[in-house]
KOLMAR-552486 format. One line per 2 residues: number of its first residue (from 1); their letters; for each residue x negated, y negated, z of C-alpha. Coordinates in pm, whole numbers. Layout:
BEGIN
NUM	A	X/Y/Z ~ ...;
This chain:
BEGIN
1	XX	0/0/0 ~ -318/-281/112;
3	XX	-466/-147/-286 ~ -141/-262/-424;
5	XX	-30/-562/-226 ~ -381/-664/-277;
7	XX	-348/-592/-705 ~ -44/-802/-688;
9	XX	-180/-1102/-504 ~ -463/-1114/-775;
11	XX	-174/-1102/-1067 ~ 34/-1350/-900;
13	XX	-315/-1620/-864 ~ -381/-1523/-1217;
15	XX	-13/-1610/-1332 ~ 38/-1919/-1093;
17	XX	-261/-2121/-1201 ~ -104/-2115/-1588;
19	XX	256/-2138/-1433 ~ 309/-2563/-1458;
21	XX	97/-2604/-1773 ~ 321/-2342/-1974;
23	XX	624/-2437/-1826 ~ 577/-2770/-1921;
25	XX	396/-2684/-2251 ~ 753/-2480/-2317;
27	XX	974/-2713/-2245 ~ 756/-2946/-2510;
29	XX	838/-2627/-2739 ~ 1185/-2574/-2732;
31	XX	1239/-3006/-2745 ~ 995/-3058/-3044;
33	XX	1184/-2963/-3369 ~ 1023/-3137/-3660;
35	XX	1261/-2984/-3961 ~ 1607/-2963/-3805;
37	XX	1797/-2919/-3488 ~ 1882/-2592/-3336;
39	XX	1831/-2234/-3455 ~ 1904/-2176/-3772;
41	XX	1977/-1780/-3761 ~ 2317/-1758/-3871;
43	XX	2567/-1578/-3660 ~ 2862/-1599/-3909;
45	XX	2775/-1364/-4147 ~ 2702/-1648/-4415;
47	XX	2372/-1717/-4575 ~ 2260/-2072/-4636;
49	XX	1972/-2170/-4856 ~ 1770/-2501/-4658;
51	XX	1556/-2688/-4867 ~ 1213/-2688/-4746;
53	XX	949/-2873/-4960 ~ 768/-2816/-5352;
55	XX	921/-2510/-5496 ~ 1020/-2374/-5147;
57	XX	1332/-2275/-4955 ~ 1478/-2111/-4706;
59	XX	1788/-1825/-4704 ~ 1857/-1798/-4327;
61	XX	2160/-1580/-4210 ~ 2060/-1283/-4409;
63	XX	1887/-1072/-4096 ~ 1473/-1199/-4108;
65	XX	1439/-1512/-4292 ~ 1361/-1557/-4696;
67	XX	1143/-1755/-4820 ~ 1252/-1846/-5169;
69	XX	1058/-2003/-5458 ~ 1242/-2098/-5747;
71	XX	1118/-2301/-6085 ~ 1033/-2226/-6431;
73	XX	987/-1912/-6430 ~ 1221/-1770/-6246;
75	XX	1261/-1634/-5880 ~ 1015/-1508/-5614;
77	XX	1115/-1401/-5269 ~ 891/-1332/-4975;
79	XX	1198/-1021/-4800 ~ 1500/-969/-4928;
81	XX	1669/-986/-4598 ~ 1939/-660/-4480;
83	XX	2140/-412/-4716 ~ 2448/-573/-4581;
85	XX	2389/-925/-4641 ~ 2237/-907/-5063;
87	XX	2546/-965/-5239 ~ 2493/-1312/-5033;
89	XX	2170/-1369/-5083 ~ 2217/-1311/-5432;
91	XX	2437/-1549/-5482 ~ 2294/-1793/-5259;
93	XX	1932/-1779/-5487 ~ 2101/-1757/-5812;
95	XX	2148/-2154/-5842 ~ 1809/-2208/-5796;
97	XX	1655/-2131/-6134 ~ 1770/-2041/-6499;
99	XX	1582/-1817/-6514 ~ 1613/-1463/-6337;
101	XX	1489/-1291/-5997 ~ 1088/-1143/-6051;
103	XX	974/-1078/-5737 ~ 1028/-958/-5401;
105	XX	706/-1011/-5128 ~ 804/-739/-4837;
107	XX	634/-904/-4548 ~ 625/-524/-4361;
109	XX	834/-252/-4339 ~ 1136/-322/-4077;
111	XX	1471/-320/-4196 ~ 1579/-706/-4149;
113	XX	1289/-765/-4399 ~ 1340/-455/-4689;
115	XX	1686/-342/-4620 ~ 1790/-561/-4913;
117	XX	1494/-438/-5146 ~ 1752/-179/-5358;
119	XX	2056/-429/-5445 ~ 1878/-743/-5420;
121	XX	1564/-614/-5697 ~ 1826/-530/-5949;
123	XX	1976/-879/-5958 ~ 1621/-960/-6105;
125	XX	1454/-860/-6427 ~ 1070/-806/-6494;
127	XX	836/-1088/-6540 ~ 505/-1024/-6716;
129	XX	257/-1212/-6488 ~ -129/-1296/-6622;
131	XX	-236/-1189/-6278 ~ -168/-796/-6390;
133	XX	193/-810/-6125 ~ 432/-702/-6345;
135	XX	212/-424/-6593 ~ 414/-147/-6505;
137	XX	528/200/-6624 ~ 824/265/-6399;
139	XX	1128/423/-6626 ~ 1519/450/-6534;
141	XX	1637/121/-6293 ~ 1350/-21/-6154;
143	XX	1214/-126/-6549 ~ 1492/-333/-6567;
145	XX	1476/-498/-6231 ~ 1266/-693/-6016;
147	XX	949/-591/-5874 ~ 846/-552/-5523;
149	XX	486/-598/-5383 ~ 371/-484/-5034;
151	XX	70/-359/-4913 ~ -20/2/-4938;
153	XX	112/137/-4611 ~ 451/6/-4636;
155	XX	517/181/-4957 ~ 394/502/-4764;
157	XX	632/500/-4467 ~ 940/372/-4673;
159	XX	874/686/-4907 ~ 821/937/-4641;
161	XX	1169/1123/-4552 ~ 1253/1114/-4179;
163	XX	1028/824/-4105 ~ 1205/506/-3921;
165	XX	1192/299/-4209 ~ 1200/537/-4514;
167	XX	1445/428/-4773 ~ 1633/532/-5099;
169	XX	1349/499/-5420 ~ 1484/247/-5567;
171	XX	1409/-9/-5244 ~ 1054/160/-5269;
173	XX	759/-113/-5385 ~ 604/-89/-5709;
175	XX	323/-318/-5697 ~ 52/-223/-5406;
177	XX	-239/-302/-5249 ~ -548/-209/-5046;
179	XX	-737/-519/-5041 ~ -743/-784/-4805;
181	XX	-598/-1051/-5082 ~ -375/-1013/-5387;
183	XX	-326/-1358/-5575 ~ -35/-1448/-5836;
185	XX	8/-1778/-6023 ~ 364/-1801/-6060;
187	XX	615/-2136/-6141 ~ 285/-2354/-6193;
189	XX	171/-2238/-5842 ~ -46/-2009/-5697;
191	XX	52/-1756/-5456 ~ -187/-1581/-5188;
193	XX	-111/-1274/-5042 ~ -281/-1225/-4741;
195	XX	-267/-860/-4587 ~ -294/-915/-4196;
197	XX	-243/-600/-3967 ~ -27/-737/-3646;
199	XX	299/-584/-3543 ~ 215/-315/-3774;
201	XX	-89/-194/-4016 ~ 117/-329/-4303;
203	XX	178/-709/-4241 ~ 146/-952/-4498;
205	XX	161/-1383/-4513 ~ 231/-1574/-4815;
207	XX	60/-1903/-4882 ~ 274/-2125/-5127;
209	XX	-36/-2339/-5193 ~ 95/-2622/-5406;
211	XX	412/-2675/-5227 ~ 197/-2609/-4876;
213	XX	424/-2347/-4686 ~ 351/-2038/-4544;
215	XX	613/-1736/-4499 ~ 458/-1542/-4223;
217	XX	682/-1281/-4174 ~ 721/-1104/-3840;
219	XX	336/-1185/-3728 ~ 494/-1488/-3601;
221	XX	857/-1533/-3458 ~ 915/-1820/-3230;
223	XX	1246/-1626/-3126 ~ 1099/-1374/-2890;
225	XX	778/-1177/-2781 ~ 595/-1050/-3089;
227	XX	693/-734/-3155 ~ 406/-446/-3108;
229	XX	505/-105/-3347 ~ 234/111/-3174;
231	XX	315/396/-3366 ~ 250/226/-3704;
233	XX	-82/52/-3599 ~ 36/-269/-3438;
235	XX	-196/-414/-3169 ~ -211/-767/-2933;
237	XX	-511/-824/-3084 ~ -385/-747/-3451;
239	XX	-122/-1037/-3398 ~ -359/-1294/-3199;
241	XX	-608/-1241/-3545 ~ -305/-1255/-3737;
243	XX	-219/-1595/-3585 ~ -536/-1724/-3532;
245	XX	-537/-1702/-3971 ~ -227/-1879/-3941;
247	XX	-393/-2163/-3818 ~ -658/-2213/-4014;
249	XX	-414/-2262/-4294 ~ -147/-2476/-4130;
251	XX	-233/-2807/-4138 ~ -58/-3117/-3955;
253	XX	-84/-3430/-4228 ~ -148/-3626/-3883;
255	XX	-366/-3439/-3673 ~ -254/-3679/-3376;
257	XX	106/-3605/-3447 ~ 93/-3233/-3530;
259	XX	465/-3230/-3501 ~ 547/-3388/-3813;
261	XX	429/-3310/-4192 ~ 206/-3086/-4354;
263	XX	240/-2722/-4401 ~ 536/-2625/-4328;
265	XX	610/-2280/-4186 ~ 892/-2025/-4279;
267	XX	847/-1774/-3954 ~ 989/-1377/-3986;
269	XX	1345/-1526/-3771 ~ 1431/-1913/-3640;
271	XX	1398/-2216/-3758 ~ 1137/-2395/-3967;
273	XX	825/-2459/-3757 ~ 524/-2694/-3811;
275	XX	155/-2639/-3709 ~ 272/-2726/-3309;
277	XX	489/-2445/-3303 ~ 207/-2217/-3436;
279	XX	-2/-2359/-3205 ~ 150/-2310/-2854;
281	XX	264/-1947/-2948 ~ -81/-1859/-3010;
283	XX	-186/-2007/-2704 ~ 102/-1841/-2548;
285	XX	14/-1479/-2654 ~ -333/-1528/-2595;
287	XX	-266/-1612/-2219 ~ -55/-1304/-2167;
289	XX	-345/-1123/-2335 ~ -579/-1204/-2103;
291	XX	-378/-1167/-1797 ~ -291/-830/-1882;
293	XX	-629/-760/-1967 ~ -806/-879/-1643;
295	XX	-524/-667/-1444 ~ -649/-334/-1649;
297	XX	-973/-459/-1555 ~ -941/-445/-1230;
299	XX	-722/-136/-1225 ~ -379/-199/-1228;
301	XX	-145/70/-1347 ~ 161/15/-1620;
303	XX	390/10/-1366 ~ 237/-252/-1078;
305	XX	131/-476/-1419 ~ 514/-483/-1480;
307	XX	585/-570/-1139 ~ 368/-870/-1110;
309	XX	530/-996/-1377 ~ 295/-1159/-1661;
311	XX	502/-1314/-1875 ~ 721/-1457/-1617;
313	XX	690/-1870/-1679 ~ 763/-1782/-2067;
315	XX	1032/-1556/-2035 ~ 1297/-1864/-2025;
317	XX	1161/-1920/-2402 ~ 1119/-1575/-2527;
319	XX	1214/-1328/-2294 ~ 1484/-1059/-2284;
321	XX	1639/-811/-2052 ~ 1863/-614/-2316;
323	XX	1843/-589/-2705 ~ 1578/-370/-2919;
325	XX	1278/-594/-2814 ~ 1291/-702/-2419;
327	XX	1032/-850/-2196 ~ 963/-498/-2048;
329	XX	914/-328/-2362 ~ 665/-632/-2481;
331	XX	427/-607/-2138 ~ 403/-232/-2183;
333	XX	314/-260/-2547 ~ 94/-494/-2496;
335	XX	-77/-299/-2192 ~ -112/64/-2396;
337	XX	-255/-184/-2682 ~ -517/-320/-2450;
339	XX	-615/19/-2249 ~ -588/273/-2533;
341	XX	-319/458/-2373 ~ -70/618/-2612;
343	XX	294/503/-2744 ~ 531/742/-2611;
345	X	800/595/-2765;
């Protein structure tokens, strides 16, 4: 009982000396809202397209959020939202261009981001594209629909039967890749694919460099605690890398008022977010990082790092008690990441 109480006091000093400055940091969060007011995940069942800047915009209500851009040539999307919700999308993107749907970006492999791959893709047709995306030799549907690029691993878990997130072929990508980059130049613009293992092993960000947004997908949602899919190679330290790249290409136009201007962000659910945003969540997930680590360190188990409760002056921002993500299910992710210890889920 004097090992644990004594554990616990350590936790508690670690947690209290960060306690005001986050607290007051998060209130700073959730007031600062440079694009619009309010969330805008969509709890009607309606999509709505927000304009965000260049060629860019945004289809919110459709599960994770979409980043659209639209021009000469036609459509890209980075997701394609959930299976229920394409019909909307669909029509919601359709004004955007004259010319059709080409691609669809998966940003990973969870259903709120591909369960719209199948219906949405064949609203599109096939764009040749001098960057090699579109040199294909599919037959039947998919050579008559849009194409969908992900990196390698995604492909291989939606096309394994049984897995979580296998799905029918015809939601399967056809474009993959292995290396850390894969560029397109698309409506006068070019478009970097980043590959950046995080919640999983298959994470990608999309840098829309002309119009100066980046769609991050799930490697950063300023809803909750970033999610950490053990099983499929997500790690605490994969997302702090992942948003520590983030960061380096956000930039504020007015580095003393980071709040306003400059790249613009299109994060995997909520609203638009600006380099400030990006900023305290990374500082944010680093802290709990390190307090979890020094409690490992000094031999905490699972159980009494739970109960001293690490995340404790965040959870009014991102915490949860029920739902498939909650506060509990973050701090033991985050502690098998950190000691090695095995996903039993």
């Amino acid at each position: 009982m004097n090992g644990l109480g004594s554990t616990r006091r350590i936790a508690c000093i670690v947690v209290g000396a960060l306690s005001l400055g986050a607290l007051g940091a998060a209130k700073f969060a959730l007031a600062g809202d440079p694009q619009n007011s309010g969330s805008q995940n969509s709890a009607t069942g309606e999509v709505h397209v927000l304009p965000v800047q260049g060629n860019i915009s945004m289809v919110v209500g459709a599960g994770g959020n979409i980043a659209v851009q639209a021009g000469d040539d036609g459509i890209l999307l980075v997701d394609a939202g959930t299976a229920a919700m394409s019909d909307k999308v669909l029509a919601a993107i359709e004004p955007l261009s004259k010319r059709p749907l080409a691609f669809i970006i998966d940003s990973d492999d969870r259903l709120d981001h591909t369960g719209g791959n199948e219906n949405v893709r064949k609203g599109g047709r096939p764009v040749a594209n001098a960057n090699g995306a579109g040199q294909y030799r599919d037959q039947g549907p998919r050579a008559a629909s849009a194409y969908i690029i992900s990196f390698d691993s995604v492909l291989e878990r939606m096309s394994s039967p049984g897995q979580m997130y296998s799905a029918p072929e015809d939601a399967w990508p056809n474009d993959t890749f292995g290396e850390p980059q894969k560029s397109l130049f698309f409506n006068n613009e070019a478009v970097l694919i980043f590959h950046q293992p995080a919640t999983t092993d298959g994470n990608v960000m999309v840098f829309f460099r002309r119009s100066d947004v980046v769609a991050t997908g799930d490697i950063f949602d300023p809803t909750e605690y970033p999610i950490i899919d053990l099983k499929n190679g997500g790690t605490i330290q994969g997302i702090i890398d992942g948003l520590n790249h983030l960061k380096l290409l956000v930039v504020p136009s007015d580095i003393r008022n980071s709040q306003h201007g400059g790249t613009l962000i299109i994060p995997g659910h909520g609203r638009l977010c600006a380099y400030a945003d990006l900023a305290f969540y990374q500082q944010m997930v680093t802290i709990i990082r390190d307090r979890i680590q020094y409690m490992i360190k000094k031999g905490m188990t699972l159980e009494q790092v739970k109960a001293a409760k690490p995340t404790r002056d965040y959870d009014p921002v991102y915490g949860s008690t029920t739902g498939n993500w909650t506060t509990d299910m973050f701090v033991e992710a985050v502690y098998k990441s950190l000691s090695g210890a095995k996903s039993g889920n």
